[in-house]
C-alpha positions in Angstrom: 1.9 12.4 -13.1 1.6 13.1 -17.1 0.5 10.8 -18.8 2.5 8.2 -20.4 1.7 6.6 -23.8 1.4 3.1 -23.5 0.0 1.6 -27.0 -2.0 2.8 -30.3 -3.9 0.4 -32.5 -6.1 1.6 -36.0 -9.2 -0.2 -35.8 -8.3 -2.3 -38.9 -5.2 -4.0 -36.5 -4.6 -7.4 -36.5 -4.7 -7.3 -32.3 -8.5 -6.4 -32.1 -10.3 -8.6 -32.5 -13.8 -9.0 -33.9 -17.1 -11.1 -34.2 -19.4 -9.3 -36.0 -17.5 -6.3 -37.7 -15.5 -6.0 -41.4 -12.4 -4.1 -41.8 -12.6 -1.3 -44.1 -9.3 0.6 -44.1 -7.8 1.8 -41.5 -11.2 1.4 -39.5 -13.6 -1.4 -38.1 -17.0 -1.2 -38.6 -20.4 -2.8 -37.4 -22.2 -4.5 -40.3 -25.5 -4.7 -39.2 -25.3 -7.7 -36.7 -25.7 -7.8 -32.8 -22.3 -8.4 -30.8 -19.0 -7.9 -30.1 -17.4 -5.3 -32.6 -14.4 -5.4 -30.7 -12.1 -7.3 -28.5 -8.8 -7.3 -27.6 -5.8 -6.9 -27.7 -5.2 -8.7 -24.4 -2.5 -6.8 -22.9 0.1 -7.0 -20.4 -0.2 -4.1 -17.9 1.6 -3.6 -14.4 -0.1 -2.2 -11.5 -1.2 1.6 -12.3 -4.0 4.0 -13.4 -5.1 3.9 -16.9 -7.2 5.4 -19.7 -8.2 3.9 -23.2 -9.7 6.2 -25.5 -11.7 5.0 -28.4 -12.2 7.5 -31.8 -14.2 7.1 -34.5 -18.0 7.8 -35.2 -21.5 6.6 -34.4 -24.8 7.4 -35.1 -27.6 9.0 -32.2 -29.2 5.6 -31.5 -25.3 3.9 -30.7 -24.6 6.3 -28.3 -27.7 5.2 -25.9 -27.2 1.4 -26.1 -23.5 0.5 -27.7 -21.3 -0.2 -24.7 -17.9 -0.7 -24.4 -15.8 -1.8 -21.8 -12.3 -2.9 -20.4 -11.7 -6.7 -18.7 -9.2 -8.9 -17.5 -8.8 -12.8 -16.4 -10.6 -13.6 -19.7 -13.5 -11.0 -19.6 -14.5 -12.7 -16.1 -13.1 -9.1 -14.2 -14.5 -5.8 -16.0 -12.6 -2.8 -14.7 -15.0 -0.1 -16.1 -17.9 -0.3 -18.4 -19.6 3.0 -20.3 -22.0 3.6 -23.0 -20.6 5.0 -26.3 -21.4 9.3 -27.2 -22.5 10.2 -30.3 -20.6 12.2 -32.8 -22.0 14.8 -34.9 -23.4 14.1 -38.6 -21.1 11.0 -38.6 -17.9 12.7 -38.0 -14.9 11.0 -36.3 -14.5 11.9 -32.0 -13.9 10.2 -29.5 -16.6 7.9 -28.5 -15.4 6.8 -25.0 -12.7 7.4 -22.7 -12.3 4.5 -20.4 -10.3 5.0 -16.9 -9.4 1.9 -15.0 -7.5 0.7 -12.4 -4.5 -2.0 -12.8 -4.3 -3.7 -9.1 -1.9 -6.7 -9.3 0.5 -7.4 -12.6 -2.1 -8.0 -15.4 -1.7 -10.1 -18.7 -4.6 -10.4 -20.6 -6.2 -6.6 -20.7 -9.0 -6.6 -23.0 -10.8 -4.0 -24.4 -14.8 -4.9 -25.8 -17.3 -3.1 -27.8 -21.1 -4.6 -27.9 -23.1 -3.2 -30.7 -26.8 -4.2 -31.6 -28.2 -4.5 -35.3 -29.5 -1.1 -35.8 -26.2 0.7 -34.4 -24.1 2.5 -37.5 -20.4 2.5 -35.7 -16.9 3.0 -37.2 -13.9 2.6 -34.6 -10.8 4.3 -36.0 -8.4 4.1 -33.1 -7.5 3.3 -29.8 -5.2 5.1 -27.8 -3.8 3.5 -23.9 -2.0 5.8 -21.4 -0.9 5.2 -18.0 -1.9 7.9 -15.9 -0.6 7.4 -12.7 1.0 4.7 -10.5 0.0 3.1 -7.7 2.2 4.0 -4.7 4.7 1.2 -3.3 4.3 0.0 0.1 6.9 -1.5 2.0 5.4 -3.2 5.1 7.8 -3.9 8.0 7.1 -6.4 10.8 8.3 -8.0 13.7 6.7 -11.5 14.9 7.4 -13.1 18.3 4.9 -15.8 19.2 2.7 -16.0 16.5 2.1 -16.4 13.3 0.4 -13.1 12.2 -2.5 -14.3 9.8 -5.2 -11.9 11.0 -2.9 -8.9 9.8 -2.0 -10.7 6.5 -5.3 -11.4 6.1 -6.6 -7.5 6.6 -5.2 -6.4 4.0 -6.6 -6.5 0.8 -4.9 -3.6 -0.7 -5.1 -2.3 -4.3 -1.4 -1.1 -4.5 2.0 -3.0 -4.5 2.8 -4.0 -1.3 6.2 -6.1 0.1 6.7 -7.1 3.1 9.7 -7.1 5.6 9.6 -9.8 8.1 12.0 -10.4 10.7 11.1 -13.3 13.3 12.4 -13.1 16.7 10.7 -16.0 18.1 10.5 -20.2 18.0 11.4 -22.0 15.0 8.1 -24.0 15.8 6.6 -20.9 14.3 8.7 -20.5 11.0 7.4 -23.1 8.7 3.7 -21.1 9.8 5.4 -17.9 8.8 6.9 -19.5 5.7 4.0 -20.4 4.3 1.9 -17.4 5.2 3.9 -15.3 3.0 4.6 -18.0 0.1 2.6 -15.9 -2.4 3.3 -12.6 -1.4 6.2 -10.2 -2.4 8.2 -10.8 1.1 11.6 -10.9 2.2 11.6 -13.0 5.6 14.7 -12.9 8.1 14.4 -15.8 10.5 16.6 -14.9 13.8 15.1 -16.8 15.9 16.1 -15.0 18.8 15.1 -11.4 20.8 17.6 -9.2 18.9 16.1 -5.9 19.9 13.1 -4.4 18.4 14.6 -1.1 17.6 17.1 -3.5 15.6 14.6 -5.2 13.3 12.6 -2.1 13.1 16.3 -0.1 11.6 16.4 -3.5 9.2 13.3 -3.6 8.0 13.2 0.1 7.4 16.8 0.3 5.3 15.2 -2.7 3.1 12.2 -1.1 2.3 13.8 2.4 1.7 16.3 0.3 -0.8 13.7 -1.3 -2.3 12.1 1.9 -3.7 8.9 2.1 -1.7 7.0 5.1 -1.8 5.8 4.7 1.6 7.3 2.6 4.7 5.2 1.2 7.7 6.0 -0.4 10.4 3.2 -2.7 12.5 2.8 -4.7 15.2 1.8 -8.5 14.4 -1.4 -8.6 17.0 -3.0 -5.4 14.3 -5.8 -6.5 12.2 -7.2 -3.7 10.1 -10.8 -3.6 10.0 -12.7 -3.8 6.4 -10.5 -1.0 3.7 -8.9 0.3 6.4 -5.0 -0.4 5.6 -6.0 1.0 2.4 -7.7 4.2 4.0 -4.7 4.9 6.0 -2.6 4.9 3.3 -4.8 7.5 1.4 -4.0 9.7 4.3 -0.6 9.1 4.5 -0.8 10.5 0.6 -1.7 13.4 1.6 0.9 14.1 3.9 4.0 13.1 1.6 6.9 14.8 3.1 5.5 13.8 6.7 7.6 12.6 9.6 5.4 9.7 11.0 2.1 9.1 10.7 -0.2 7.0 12.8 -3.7 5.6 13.2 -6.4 5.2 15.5 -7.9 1.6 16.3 -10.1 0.4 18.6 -8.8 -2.0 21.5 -10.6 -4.9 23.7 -10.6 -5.3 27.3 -10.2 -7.7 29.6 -13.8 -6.7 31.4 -15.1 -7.2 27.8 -15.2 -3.4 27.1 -13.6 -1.8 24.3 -11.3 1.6 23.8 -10.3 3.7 21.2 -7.6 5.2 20.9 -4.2 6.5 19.1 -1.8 3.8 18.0 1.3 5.2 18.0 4.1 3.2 17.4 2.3 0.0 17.2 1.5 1.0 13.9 2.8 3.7 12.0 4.2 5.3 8.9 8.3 6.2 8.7 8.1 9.2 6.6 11.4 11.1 4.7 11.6 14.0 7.4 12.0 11.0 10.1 14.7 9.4 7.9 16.3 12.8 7.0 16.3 14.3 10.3 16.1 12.3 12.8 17.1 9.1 11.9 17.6 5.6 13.6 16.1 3.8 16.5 18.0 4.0 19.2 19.4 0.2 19.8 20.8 0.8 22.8 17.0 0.4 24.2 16.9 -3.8 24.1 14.8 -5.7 23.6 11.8 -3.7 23.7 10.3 -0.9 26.0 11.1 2.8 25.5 12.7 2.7 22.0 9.7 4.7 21.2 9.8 6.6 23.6 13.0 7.9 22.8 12.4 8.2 19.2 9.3 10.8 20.1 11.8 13.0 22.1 13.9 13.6 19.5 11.0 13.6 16.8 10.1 17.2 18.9 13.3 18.4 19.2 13.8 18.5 15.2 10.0 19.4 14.7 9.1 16.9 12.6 5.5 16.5 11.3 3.3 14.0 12.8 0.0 13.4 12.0 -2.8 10.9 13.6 -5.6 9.6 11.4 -8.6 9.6 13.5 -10.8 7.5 12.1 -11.1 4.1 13.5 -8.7 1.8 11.2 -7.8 -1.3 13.0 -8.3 -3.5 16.0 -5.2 -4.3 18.2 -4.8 -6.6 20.6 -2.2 -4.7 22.6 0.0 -7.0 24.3 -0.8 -10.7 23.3 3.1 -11.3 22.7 3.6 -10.9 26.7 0.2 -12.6 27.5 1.0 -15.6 25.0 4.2 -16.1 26.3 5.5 -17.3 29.3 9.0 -16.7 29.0 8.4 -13.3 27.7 6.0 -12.6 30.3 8.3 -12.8 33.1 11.2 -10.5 32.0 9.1 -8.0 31.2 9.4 -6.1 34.3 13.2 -6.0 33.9 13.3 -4.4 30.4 10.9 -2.1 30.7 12.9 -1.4 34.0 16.4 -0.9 32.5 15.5 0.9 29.8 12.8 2.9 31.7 16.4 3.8 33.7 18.3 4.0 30.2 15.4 7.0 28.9 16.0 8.9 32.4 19.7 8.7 32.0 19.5 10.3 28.5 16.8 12.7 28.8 16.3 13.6 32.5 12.8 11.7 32.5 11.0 9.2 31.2 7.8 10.8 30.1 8.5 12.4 26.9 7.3 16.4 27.1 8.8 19.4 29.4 11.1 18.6 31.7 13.4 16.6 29.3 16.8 17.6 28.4 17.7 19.4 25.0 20.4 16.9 23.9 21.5 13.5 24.9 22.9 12.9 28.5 22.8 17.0 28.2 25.5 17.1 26.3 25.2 19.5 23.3 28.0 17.8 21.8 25.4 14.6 21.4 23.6 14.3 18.7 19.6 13.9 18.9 20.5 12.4 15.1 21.1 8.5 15.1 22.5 7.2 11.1 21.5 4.0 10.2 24.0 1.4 9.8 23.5 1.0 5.7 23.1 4.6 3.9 19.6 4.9 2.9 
């Protein structure tokens, strides 16, 4: 991304601020006292990458001990700190160049320079640029029966995340839900009843896609990312832009008390532009859950999608506590997973995704392994 010019102030603005320094022109300049030679201008920035350069000149002993840096939430937060360089015979340079990450919308951005007694220092200008954004993440999930705090909770996550929620369980559990995602940027779609996965999954994804987000996932509500590892995985993901899906690895308890790693597939994973472009919907036929993803992996190989698996160990999953937590759920499970184990073998000639399956749908070549989702996205 080129930079983008946010803001330029002469040292002798009315915006910065100063306890110890006298305006002399277009310049501010230390007068012989210890403190703050600058501060300000207390800014309102949204979420991005940024640099502040300061120009103007100081003497050999300022560069070792003058420091400037750049704060928010009244000074209490400082984003990046540095010690100001010495220009030559008292010429104007730049003295510092400040990069700094904006996290969450910010409203009081404040630039400070400390000087001591002995320090010689004229500031001239300061220049602001945005130098890149931080992606947008739209985060699509499904609940059932529970309220999913432990993967609210993991993730701590420096860029702009908004959730897509869409609750196919109790209303006992919405006022839990509600309230779980009061102060976050959510849109929350209580059904209250087991419309299909594959459904809520299509839903979610046309709202985030409409929403502008750079990147889509889609994850289970029993994940809980372990440490910076939501954040990690979408660092991979970045790297892989025009990708297909992407998934994670993520470590899994027993019941004997043992604990497996492993590939997450579509518990947790990223819906990337080829997937949209190419391949499409989830098939809704497949209701309410069971083999939708199998499916989808079919005819992800038959238009040679990229897929990529992050390796490292990202999250901890507690694979099927949506069955185990509920009783209702727990016994139909044997008939879904049975019809639409039937439903996959009808359309591709097996239900094991891999050689032996059929090139189109039903075999038909007039089928197409392309599914459009309802909305254009």
């Amino acid at each position: 991304m080129k930079p983008q010019f946010v803001a330029r102030f002469l040292g002798s603005d009315a915006a910065l601020c100063t306890e110890i320094g006298q305006r002399k022109g277009h310049a501010l300049v230390s007068t012989g006292q210890a403190g703050h030679l600058l501060y300000g201008p207390y800014m309102a920035l949204e979420p991005g990458h940024y640099q502040v350069d300061l120009y103007g000149s100081a003497n050999g002993a300022s560069a070792t001990e003058a420091v400037a840096d750049v704060c928010m939430e009244t000074g209490q937060r400082i984003l990046a700190e540095q010690g100001l360089q010495v220009t030559m015979e008292g010429q104007e340079g730049l003295l510092v160049a400040l990069t700094f990450a904006v996290e969450a919308e910010c409203q009081d951005m404040e630039v400070r320079v400390r000087v001591g007694r002995h320090h010689k220092i004229q500031l001239g200008l300061m220049e602001i640029y945005k130098v890149a954004d931080f992606p947008r993440v739209g985060i699509v999930v499904v609940t059932y029966g529970m309220v999913p705090t432990r993967l609210v909770d993991s993730i701590h996550s420096k860029h702009m995340c908004e959730w897509y929620v869409h609750h196919h369980g109790s209303e006992s559990l919405v006022d839990g839900i509600t309230h779980l995602f009061a102060e976050r940027r959510s849109h929350l779609h209580f059904h209250c009843e087991n419309r299909g996965l594959a459904k809520s999954w299509n839903d979610g994804i046309i709202e985030s896609t409409k929403s502008g987000n750079d990147i889509t996932v889609v994850i289970n509500d029993d994940v809980e990312f372990l440490q910076a590892g939501f954040d990690d995985w979408i660092e991979f993901i970045l790297t892989h832009r025009d990708h297909g899906l992407i998934f994670l690895t993520g470590e899994e308890p027993q019941e004997d008390g043992t604990t497996v790693v492993r590939p997450q597939d579509f518990a947790c994973f990223s819906f990337g532009p080829q997937a949209r472009k190419l391949v499409g919907a989830f098939d809704e036929e497949f209701t309410p859950a069971y083999y939708e993803d199998m499916d989808y992996i079919v005819r992800a190989s038959l238009c040679n999608i990229s897929t990529h698996t992050d390796e490292r160990i990202l999250c901890r999953h507690e694979r099927s506590s949506t069955k185990r937590q509920n009783v209702e759920i727990y016994e139909k499970v044997s008939y879904f997973w049975q019809k639409n184990r039937e439903l996959m073998i009808t359309k591709w000639g097996d239900a094991t995704p891999g050689v032996g399956t059929y090139s189109y749908p039903f075999d038909d070549a007039k089928n197409s392994i392309f599914i459009p989702f309802r909305e254009a996205i």
